[in-house]
N, C-alpha and C positions, 0 to 999 in steps of 0.2 A: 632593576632587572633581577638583582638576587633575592628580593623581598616576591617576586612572582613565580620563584622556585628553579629558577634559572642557575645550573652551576656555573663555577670560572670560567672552565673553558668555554660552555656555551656564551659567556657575555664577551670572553677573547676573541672568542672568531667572532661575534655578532662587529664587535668593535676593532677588530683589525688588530691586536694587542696581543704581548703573553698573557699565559698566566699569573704569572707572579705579577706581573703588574695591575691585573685585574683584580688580585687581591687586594692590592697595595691602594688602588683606588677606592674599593668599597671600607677598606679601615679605615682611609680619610674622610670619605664622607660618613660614616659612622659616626667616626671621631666629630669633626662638624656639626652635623644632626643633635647630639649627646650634649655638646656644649652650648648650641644656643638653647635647648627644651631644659637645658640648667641655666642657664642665666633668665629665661622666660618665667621656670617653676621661683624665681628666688626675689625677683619682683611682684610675683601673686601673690607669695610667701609675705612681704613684705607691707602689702597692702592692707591683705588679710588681718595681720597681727596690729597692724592701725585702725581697724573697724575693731580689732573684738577688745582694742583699748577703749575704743569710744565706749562702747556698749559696758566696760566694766567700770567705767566712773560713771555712765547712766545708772547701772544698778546703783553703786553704793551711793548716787545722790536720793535713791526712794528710800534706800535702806537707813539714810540719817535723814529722811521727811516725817518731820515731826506729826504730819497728818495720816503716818501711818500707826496708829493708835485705835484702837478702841472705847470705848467708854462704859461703864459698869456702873451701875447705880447698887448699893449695896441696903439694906432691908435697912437701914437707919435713915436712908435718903441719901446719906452723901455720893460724888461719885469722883470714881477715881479710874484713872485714864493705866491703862494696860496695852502694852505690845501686840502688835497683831500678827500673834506665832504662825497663823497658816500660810499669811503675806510675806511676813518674813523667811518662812520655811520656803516656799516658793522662790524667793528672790536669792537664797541662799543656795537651793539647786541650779538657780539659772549662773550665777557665778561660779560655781564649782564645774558645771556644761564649758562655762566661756573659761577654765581653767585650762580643763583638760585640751580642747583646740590647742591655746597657745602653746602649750606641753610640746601637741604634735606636729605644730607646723614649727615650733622651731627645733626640733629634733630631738627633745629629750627622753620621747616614748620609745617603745623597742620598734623595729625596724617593721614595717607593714610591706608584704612581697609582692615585689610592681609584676605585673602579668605581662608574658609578651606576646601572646597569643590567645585564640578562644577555646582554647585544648587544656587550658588551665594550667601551660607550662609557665612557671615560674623563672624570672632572668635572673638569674646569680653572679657572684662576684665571677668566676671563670669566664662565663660568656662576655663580660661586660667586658674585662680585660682582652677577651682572646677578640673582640669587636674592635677594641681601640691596640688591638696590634702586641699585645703583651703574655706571654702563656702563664704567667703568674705576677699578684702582687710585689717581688721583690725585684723584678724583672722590669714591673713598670716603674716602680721607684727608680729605679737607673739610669732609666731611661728618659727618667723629666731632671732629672740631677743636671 
């Protein structure tokens, strides 16, 4: 109800309730919501990073394929077998691509801001807090204590 623009009190009297407990119910379902679309995002997180292992022992099995050579014949006749830097160069972007993923699914890139709406509002530490019942950081650490 509060996600269709509904305040407290209009979902208190919809539902027979105070206020304060109308709030009290949507920070737990907040709360709820929050933790399982975090235990959901950390299993895709998890899977993810198992595909982009595969694919990076795929690359470097082409990258040590000895058939990735070229051959030169040089104005004497002999021929002598050369790296094939464009293949390589290629296959060394595509590893460097499957770097940067695991970088940021497991958290080491700087923080990319989750949208919560199509107004382009960004959700911040405050709101996330003041959703799961907390008016700041130090507040909720006390609180999980």
């Amino acid at each position: 109800m509060r996600l269709r623009g509904l305040t407290f009190d209009e979902i208190a009297g919809h539902l027979g309730i105070g206020h304060s407990r109308a709030v009290e119910l949507y920070q737990q379902a907040m709360t709820e919501m929050l933790g399982d679309q975090s235990k959901l995002a950390e299993e895709m997180r998890q899977k993810q990073l198992a595909k982009l292992s595969i694919v990076e022992d795929y690359i470097f099995n082409l990258i040590a394929d000895p058939a990735l050579k070229i051959r030169k014949t040089r104005k004497d006749g002999s021929v002598m077998e050369l790296a094939d830097f464009e293949a390589l160069t290629r296959l060394n972007a595509s590893l460097v691509k499957n770097y940067e993923r695991q970088a940021k699914l497991a958290g080491c890139d700087k923080p990319v801001q989750v949208m919560e709406n199509n107004k382009g509002e960004g959700l911040n530490l405050a709101k996330l807090l003041k959703m799961a019942g907390a008016d700041s950081p130090g507040e909720r650490k006390a609180q999980t204590r």
